[in-house]
C-alpha positions in Angstrom: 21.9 -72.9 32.3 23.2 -76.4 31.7 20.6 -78.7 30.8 19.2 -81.6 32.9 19.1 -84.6 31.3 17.7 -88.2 32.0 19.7 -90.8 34.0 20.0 -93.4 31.2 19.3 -96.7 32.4 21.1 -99.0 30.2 19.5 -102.7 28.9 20.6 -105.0 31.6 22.6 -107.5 29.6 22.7 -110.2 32.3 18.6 -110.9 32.4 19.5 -111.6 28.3 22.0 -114.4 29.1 19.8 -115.7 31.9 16.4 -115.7 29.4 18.9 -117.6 26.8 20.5 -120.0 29.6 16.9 -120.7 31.1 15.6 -121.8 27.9 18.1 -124.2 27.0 17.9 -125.8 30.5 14.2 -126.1 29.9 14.3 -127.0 26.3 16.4 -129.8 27.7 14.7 -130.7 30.8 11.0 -130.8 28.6 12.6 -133.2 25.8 14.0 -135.6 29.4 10.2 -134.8 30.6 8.3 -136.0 27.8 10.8 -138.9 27.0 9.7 -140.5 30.4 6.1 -139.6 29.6 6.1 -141.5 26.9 8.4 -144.5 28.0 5.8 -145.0 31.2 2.6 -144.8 29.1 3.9 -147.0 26.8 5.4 -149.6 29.9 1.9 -148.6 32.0 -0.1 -149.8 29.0 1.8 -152.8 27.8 3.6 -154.4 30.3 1.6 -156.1 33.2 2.3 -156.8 37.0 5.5 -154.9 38.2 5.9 -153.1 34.7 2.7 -151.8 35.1 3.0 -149.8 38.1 6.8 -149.0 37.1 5.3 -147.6 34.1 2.9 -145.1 35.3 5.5 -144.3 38.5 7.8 -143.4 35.4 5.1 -141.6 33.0 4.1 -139.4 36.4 7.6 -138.9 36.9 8.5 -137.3 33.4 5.2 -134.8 33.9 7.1 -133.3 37.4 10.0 -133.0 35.3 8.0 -131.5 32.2 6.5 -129.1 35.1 10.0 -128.2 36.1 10.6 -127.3 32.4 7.5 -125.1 32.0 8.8 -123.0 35.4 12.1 -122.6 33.7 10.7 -121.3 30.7 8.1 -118.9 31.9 11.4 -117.4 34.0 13.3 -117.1 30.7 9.7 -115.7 28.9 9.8 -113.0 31.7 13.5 -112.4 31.7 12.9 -112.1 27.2 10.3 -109.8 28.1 11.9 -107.1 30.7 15.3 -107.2 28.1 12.6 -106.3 25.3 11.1 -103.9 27.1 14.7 -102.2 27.7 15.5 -101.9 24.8 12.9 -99.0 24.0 13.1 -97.7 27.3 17.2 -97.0 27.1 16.9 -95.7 23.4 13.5 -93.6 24.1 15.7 -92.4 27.0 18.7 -91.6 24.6 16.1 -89.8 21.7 14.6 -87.1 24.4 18.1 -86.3 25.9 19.5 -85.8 22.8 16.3 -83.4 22.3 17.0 -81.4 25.2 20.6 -80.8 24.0 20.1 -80.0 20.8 17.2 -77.4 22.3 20.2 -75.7 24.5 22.9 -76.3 22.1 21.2 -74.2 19.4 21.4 -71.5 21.6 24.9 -71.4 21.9 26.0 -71.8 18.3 25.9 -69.4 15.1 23.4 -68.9 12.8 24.6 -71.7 10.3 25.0 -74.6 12.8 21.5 -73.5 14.7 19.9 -74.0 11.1 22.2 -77.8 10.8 21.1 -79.0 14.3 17.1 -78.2 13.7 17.4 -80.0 10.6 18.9 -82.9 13.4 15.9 -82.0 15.5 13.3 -83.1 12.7 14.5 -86.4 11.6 14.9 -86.8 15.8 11.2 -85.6 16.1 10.6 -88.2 13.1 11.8 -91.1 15.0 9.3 -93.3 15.8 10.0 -96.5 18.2 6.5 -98.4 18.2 6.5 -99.5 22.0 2.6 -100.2 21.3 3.7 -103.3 19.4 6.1 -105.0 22.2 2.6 -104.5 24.8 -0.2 -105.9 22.2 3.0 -108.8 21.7 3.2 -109.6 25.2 -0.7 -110.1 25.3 -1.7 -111.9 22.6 1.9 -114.0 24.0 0.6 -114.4 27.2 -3.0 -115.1 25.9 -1.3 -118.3 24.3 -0.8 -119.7 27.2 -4.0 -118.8 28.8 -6.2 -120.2 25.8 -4.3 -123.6 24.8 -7.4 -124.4 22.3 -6.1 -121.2 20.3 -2.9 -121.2 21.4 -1.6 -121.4 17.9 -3.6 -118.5 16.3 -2.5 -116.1 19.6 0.8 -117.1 18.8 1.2 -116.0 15.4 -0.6 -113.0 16.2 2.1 -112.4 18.6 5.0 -112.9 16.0 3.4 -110.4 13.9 3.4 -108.2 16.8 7.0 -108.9 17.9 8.4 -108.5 14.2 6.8 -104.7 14.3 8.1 -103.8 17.3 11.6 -105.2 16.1 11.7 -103.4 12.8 11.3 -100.4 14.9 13.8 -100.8 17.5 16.1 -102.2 14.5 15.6 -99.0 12.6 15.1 -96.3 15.4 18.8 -97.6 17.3 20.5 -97.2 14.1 18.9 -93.6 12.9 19.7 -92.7 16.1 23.6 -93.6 15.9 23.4 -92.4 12.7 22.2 -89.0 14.0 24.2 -88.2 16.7 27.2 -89.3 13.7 26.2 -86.1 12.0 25.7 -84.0 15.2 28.6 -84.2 17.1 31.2 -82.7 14.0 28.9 -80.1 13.5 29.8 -79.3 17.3 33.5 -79.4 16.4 34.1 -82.9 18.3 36.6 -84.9 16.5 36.4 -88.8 17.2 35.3 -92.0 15.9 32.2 -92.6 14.4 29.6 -94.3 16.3 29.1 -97.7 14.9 28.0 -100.1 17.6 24.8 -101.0 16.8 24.3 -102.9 13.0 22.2 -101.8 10.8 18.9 -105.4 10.8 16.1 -106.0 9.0 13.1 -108.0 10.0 13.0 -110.3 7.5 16.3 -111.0 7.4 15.9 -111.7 11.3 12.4 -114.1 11.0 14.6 -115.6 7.9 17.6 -116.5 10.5 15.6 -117.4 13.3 13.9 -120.2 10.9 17.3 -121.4 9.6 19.2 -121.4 13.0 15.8 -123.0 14.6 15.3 -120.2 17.1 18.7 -119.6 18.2 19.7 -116.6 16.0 16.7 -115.1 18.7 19.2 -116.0 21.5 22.1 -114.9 19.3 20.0 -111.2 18.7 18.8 -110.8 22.6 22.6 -110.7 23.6 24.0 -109.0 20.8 21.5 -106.1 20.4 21.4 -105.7 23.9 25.4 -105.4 24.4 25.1 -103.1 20.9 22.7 -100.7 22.7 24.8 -100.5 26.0 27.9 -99.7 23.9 26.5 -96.7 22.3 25.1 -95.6 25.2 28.5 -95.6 27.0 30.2 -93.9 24.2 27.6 -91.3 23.6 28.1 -90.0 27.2 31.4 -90.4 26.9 31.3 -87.3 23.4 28.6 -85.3 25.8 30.8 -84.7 28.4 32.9 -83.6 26.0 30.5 -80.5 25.2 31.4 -77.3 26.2 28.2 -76.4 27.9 
């Protein structure tokens, strides 16, 4: 009996250039916002007669448009946060299909190669993406917001958060490209390795971001996302391949 696998959805790669594209509009937009903030307080407070009411018109002004900033960037926070959330969903998606063919494959092949794919199986079963981390991230993230008077605090609590579940997804995508490198020869498929998806470290990542001034983070929530899709397409491209 042909096994039934998941319907793999894949990281929607548009809600990442829409998160980057609404944070540079609302970067933007906030630095126009607080400019006129700042211009009317210091017109209100100085200037007298018709500068004075100019002033404030201007100062109240600059806080619509630093409203209009905060809107755009809780849209890209929540368009950051669904592509995040793909990402573990496609590749935990990915690890148990490739569990439910290796199951039915080792029934169809010789002794040797049954003994090959369960060693596969274990360093599948060994995989372990930390989804925990990207939901105690978006609360303590969210909690920022909430509690301005701890803002801070909340917000390094959810970097710490975010940089756990990234490791994960970092090293789970590649061990899992890595794996299905090794398990498709034993199955007598020749083609090209599967190297879509580059092998990251944290560090490295939190260094970058720092250097770059956040927008390595853009550079990674496009890239890893069109990385993921990629392997995706080509490893059901090799499975249909399988004589079942």
């Amino acid at each position: 009996m042909v096994p039934t696998l998941l319907s793999e959805r894949k990281v929607n790669s548009s809600f990442a250039v829409l998160a980057v594209v609404f944070s540079i509009i609302a970067g933007f937009v906030g630095m126009i916002g607080a400019a006129n903030v700042l211009r009317g307080m210091f017109e209100g407070i100085f200037n007298g007669g018709f500068g004075h009411g100019y002033g404030y018109a201007r100062m109240f002004g600059g806080m619509f448009i630093t409203l209009i900033s905060g809107l755009l960037g809780i849209l890209a926070a929540i368009f950051t946060l669904i592509v995040l959330n793909q990402w573990s969903n496609t590749l935990n998606e990915n690890i148990q299909n490739t569990k439910v063919l290796l199951s039915y494959l080792k029934q169809k092949v010789d002794a040797d190669k049954q003994i090959n794919l369960s060693v596969l199986e274990g360093h599948l079963s060994a995989l372990n993406l930390n989804i925990w981390a990207y939901w105690v991230y978006m609360a303590f993230y969210i909690i920022s917001f909430i509690v301005p008077m701890a803002s801070f605090v909340f917000a390094i609590l959810a970097v710490v958060f975010l940089s756990i579940y990234l490791q994960s997804v970092f090293t789970v995508a590649k061990r899992l490209e890595e794996i299905k490198n090794a398990m498709y020869p034993m199955l007598g498929i020749s083609s090209p390795m599967l190297s879509y998806i580059k092998q990251r470290n944290v560090g490295i990542f939190i260094l970058l971001v720092i250097v770059t001034i956040g927008i390595y983070w853009w550079y990674l929530l496009i890239k890893l996302s069109d990385e993921i899709n990629q392997y995706i397409d080509a490893d059901q491209k090799l499975r249909q391949v399988i004589n079942f």
